[in-house]
FIKOLZA-1660 file (N, C-alpha, C; in steps of 0.1 Angstrom, whole numbers, plus 5000, padded with zeros to 4 digits):
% residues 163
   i   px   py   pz ch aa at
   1 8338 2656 6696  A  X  N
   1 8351 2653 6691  A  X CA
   1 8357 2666 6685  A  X  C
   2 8372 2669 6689  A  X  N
   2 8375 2682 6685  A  X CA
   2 8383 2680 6672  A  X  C
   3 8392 2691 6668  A  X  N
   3 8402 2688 6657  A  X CA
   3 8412 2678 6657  A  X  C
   4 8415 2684 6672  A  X  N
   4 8430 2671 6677  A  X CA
   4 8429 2657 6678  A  X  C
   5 8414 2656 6678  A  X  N
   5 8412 2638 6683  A  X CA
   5 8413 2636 6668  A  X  C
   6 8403 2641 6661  A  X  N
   6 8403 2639 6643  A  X CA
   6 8414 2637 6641  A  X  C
   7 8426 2644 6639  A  X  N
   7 8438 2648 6638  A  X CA
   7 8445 2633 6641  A  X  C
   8 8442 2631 6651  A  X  N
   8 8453 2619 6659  A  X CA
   8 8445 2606 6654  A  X  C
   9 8431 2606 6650  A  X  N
   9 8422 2593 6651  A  X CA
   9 8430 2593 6632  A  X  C
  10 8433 2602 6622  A  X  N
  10 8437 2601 6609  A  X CA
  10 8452 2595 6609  A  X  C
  11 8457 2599 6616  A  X  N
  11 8474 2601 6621  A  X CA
  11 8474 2585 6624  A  X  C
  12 8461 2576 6630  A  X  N
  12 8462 2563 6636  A  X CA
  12 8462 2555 6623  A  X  C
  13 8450 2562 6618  A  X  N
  13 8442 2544 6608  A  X CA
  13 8452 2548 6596  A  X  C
  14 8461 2557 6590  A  X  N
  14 8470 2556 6581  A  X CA
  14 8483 2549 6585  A  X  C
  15 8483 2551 6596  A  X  N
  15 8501 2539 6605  A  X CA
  15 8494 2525 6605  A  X  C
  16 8479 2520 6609  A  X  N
  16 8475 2509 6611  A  X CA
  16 8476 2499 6599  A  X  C
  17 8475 2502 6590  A  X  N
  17 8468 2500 6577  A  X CA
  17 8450 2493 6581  A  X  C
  18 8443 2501 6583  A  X  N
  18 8431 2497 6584  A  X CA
  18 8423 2505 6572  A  X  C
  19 8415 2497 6562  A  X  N
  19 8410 2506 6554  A  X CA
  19 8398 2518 6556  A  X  C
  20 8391 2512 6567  A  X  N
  20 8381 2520 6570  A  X CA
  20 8375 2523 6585  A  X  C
  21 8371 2533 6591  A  X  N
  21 8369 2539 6608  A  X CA
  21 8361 2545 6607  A  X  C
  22 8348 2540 6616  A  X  N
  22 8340 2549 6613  A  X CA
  22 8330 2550 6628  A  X  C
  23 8327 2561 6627  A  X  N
  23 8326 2569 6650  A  X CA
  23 8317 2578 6646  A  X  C
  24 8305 2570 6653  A  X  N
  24 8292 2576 6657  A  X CA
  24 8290 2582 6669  A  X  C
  25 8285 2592 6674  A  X  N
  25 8282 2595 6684  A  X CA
  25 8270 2602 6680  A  X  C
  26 8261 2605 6692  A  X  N
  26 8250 2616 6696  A  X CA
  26 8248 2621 6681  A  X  C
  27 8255 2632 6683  A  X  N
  27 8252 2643 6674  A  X CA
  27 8265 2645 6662  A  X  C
  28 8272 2636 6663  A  X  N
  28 8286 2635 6660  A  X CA
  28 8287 2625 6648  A  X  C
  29 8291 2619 6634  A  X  N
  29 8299 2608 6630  A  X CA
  29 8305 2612 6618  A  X  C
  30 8317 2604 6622  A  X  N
  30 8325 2609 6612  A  X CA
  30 8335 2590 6601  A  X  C
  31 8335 2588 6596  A  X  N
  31 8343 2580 6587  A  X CA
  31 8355 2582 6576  A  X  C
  32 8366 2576 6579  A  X  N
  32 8377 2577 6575  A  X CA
  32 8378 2566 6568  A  X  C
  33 8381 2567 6555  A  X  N
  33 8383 2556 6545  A  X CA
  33 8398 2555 6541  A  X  C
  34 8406 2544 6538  A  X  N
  34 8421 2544 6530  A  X CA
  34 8420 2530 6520  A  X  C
  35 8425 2535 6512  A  X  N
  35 8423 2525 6492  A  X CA
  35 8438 2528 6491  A  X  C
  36 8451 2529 6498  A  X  N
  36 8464 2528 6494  A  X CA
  36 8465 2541 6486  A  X  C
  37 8454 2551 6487  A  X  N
  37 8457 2563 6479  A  X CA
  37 8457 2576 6494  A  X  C
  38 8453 2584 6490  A  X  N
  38 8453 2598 6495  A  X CA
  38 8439 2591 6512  A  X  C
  39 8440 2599 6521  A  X  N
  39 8427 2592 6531  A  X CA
  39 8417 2601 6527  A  X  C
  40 8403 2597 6527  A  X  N
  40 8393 2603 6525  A  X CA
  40 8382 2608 6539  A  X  C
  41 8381 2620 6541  A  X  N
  41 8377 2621 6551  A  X CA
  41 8361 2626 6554  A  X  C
  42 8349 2618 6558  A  X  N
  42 8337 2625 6554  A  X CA
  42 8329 2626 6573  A  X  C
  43 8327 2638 6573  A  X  N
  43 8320 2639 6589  A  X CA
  43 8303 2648 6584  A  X  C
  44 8295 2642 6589  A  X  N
  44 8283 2650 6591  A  X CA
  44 8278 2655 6603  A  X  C
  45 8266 2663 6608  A  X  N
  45 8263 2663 6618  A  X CA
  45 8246 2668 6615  A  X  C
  46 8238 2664 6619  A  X  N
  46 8227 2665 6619  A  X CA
  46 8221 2681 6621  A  X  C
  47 8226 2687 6635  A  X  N
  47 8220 2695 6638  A  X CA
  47 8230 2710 6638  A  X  C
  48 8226 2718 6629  A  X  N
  48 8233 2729 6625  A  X CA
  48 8241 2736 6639  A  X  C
  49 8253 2737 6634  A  X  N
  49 8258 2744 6647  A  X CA
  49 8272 2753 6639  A  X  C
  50 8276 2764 6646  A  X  N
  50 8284 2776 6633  A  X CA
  50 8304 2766 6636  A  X  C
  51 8303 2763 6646  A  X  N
  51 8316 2757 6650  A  X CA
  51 8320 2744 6640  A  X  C
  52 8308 2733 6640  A  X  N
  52 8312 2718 6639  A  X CA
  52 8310 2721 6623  A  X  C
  53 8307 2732 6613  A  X  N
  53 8311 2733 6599  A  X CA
  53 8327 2735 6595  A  X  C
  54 8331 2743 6604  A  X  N
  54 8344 2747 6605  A  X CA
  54 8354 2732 6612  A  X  C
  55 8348 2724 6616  A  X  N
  55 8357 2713 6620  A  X CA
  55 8358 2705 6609  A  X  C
  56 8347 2703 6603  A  X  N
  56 8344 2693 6592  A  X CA
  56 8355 2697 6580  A  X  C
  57 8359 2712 6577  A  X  N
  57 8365 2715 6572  A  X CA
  57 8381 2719 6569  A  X  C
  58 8383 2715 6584  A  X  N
  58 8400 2714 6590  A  X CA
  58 8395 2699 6589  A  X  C
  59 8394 2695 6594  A  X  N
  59 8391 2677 6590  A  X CA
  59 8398 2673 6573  A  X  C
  60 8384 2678 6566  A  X  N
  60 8391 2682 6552  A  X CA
  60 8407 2682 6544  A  X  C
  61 8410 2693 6554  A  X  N
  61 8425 2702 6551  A  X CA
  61 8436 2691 6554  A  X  C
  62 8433 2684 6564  A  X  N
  62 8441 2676 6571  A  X CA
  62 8443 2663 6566  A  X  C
  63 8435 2659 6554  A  X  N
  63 8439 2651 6546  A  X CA
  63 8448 2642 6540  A  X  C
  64 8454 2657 6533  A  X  N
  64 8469 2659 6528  A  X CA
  64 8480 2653 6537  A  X  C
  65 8483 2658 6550  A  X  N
  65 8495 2654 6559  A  X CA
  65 8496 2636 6561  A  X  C
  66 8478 2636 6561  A  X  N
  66 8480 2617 6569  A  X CA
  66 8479 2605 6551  A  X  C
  67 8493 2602 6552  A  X  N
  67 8490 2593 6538  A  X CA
  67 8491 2579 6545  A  X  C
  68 8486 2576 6534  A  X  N
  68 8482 2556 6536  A  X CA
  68 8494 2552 6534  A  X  C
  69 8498 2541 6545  A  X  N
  69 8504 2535 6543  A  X CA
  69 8505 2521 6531  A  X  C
  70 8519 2522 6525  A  X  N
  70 8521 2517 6515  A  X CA
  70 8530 2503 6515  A  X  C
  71 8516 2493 6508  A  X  N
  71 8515 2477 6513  A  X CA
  71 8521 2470 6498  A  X  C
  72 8534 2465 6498  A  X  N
  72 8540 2453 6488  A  X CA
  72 8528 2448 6482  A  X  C
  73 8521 2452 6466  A  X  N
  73 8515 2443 6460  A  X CA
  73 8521 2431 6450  A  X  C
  74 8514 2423 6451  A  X  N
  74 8517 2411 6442  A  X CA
  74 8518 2409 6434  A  X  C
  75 8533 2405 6424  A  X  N
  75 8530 2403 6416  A  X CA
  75 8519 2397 6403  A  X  C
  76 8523 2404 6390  A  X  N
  76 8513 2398 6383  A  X CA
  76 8517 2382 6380  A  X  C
  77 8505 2372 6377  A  X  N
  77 8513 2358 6375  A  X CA
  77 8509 2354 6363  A  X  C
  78 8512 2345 6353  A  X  N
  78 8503 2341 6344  A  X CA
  78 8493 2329 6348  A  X  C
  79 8482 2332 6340  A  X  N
  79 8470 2321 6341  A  X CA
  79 8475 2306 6345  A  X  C
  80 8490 2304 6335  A  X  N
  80 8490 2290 6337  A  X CA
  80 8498 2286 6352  A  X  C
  81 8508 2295 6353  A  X  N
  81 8512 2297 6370  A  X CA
  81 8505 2296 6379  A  X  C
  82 8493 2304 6378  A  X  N
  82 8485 2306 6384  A  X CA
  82 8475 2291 6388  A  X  C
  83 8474 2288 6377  A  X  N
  83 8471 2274 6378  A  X CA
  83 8477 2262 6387  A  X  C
  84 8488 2264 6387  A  X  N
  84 8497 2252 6394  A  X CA
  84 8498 2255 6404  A  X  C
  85 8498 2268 6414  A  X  N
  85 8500 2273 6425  A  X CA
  85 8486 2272 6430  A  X  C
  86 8491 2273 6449  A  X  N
  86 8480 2275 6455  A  X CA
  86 8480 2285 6464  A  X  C
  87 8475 2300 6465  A  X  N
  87 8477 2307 6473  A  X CA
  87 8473 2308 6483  A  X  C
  88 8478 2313 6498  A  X  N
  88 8480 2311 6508  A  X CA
  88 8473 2327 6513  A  X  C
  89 8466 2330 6518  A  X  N
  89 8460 2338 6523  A  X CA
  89 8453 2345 6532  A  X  C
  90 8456 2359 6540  A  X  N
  90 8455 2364 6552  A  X CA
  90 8443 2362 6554  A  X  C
  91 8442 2360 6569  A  X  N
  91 8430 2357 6576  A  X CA
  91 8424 2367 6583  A  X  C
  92 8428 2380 6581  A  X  N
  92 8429 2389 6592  A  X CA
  92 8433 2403 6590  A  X  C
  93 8434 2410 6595  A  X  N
  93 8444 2428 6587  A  X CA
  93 8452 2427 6600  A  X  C
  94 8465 2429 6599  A  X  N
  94 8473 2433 6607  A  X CA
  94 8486 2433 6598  A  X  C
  95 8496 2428 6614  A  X  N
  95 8509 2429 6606  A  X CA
  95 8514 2417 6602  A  X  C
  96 8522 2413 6591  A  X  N
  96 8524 2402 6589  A  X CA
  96 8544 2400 6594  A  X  C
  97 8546 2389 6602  A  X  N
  97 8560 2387 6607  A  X CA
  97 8562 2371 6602  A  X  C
  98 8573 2365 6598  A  X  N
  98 8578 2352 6591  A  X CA
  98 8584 2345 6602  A  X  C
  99 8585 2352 6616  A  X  N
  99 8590 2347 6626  A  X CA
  99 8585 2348 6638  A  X  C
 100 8589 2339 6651  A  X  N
 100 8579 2346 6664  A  X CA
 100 8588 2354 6671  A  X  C
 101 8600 2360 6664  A  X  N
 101 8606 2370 6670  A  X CA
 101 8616 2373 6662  A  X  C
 102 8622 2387 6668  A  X  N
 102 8636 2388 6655  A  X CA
 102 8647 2383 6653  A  X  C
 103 8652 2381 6664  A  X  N
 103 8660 2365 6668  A  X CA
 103 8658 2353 6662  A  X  C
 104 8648 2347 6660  A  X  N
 104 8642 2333 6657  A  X CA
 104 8642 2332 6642  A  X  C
 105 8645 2319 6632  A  X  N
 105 8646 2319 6621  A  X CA
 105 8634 2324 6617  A  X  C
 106 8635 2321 6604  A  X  N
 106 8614 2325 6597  A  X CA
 106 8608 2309 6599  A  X  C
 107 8599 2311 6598  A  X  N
 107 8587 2299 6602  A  X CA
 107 8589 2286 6586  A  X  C
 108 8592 2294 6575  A  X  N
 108 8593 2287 6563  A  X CA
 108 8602 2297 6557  A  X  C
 109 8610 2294 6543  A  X  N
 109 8616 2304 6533  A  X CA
 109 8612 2296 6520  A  X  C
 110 8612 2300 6508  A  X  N
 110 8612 2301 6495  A  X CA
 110 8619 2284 6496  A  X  C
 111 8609 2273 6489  A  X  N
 111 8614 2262 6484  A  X CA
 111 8612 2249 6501  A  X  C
 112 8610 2255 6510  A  X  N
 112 8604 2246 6524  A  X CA
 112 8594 2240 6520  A  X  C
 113 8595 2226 6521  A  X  N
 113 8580 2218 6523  A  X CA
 113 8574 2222 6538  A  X  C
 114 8561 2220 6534  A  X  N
 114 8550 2221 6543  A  X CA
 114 8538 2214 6545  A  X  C
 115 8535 2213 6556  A  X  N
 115 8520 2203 6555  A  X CA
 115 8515 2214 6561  A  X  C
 116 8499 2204 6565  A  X  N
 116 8486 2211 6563  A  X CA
 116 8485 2212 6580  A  X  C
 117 8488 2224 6582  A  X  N
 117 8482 2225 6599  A  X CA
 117 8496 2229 6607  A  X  C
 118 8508 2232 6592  A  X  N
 118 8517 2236 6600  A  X CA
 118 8519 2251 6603  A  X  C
 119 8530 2260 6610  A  X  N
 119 8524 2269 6612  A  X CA
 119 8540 2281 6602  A  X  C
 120 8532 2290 6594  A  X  N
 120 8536 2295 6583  A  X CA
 120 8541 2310 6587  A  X  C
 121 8528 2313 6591  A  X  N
 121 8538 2328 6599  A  X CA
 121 8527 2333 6610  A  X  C
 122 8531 2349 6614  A  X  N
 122 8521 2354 6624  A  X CA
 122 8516 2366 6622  A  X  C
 123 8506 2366 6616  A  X  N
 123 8496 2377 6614  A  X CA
 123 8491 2391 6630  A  X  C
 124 8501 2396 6636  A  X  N
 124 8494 2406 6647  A  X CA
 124 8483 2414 6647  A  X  C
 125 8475 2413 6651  A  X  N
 125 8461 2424 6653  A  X CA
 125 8456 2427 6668  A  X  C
 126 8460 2440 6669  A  X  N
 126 8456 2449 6681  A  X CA
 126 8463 2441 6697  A  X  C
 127 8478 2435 6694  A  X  N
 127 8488 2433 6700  A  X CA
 127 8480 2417 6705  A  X  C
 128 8473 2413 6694  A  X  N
 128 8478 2395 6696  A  X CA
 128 8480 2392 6684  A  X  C
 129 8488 2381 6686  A  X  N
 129 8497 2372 6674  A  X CA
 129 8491 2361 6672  A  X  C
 130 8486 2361 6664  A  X  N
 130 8479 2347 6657  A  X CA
 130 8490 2341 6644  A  X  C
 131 8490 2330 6650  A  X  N
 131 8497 2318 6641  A  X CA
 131 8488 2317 6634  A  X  C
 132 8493 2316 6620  A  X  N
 132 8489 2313 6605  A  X CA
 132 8492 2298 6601  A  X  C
 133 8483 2286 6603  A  X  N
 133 8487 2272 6596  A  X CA
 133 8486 2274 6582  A  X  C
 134 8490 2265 6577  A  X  N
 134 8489 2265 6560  A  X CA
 134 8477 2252 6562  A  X  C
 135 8472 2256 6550  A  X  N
 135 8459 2252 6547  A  X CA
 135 8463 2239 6536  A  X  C
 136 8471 2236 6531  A  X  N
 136 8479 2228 6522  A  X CA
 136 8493 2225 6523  A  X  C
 137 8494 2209 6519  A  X  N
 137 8509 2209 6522  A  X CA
 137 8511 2210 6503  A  X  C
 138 8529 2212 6506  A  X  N
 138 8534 2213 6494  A  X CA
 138 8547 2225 6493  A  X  C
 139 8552 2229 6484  A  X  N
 139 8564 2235 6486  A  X CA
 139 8563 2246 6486  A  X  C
 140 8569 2255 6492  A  X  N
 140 8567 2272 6493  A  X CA
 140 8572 2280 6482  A  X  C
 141 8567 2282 6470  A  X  N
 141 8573 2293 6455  A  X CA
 141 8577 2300 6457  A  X  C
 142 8568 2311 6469  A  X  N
 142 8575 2327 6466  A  X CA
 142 8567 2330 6478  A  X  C
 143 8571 2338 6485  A  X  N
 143 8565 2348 6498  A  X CA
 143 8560 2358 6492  A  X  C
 144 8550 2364 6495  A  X  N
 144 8544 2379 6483  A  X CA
 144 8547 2388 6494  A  X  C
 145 8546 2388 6504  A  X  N
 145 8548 2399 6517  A  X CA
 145 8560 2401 6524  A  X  C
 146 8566 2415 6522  A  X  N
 146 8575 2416 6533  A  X CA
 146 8576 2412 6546  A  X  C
 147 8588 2412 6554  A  X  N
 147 8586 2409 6570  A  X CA
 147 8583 2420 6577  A  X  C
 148 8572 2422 6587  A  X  N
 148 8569 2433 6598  A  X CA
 148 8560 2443 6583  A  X  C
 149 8554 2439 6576  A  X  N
 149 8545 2445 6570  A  X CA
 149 8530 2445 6574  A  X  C
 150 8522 2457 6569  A  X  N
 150 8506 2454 6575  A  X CA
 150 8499 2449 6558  A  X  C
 151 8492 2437 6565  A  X  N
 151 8485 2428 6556  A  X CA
 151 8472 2433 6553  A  X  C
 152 8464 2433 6543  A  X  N
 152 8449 2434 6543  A  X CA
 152 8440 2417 6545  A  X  C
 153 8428 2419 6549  A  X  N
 153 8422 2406 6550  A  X CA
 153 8421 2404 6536  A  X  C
 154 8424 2387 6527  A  X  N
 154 8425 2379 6520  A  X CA
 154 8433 2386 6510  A  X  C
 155 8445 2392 6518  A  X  N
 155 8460 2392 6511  A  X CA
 155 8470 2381 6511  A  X  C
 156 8473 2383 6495  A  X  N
 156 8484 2370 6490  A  X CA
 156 8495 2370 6502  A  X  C
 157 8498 2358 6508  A  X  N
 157 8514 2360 6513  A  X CA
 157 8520 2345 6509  A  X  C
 158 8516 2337 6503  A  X  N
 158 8528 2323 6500  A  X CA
 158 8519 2322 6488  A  X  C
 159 8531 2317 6477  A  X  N
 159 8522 2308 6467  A  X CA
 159 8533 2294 6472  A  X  C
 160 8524 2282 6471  A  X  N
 160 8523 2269 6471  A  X CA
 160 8522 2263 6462  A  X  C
 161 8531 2256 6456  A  X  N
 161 8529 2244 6446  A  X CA
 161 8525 2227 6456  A  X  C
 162 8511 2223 6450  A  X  N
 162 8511 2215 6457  A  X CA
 162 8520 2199 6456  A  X  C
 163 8518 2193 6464  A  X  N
 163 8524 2178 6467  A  X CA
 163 8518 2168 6460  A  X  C
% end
């Protein structure tokens, strides 16, 4: 693996929002981590060679250019809010869309009743779209996620008051 693949493999998992990549080969592995902060980049190689020190360390350098992309957190709620609500939660890391196209209304908005098995939005991962049912019926409080945003797995996106 040269600099450029490094390069382009860091350039990927910070557009994806994927938090962690990690590529083993032979004599080769390297892991790329993202926590919504700076990417962290760590490569070893087993068997001393004068070149693959010098990659590890443009690897390094290259840090700086690739930032994490940056994911709408949730508000804070109080205990007793928290209480009455039921949150609605990603199944998956991708992108989160409130519609099955840009044309098409959103699937629910703020204050829509819902049942249990209906379908709430569409989570994409590696160009399939998986419908999201809600897991409870009851009325929709607040959306926590933008539209066409990337979701982490068991990220907030509806709170629910139930029925």
């Amino acid at each position: 693996m040269d600099i450029k693949q490094i390069q382009e493999l860091i350039k990927f998992v910070s557009k994806s929002g994927v938090n962690e990549v990690s590529i083993e080969q032979e004599n080769f592995k390297i892991t790329i981590k993202t926590n919504q902060t700076p990417t962290y980049v760590t490569a070893s190689v087993p068997a001393p060679v004068a070149a693959q020190p010098q990659i590890a360390q443009q690897a390094t350098a290259a840090v700086p250019q690739a930032e994490a992309p940056q994911v709408s957190a949730a508000p804070a709620t109080t205990d007793a809010a928290a209480a009455n609500y039921i949150t609605i939660k990603s199944p998956m890391i991708g992108t989160f869309y409130r519609s099955s196209s840009p044309d098409k209304p959103a699937f629910v908005n703020v204050g829509d009743e819902i049942k249990a098995g209906q379908v709430i939005c569409i989570v994409e991962a590696m160009k399939l779209f998986n419908e999201i049912e809600a897991e409870v019926s009851g009325r929709v409080v607040k959306i926590l996620t933008d539209n066409a945003s990337p979701v982490e797995y068991d990220q907030p996106l509806f709170l629910v008051e139930p029925i």
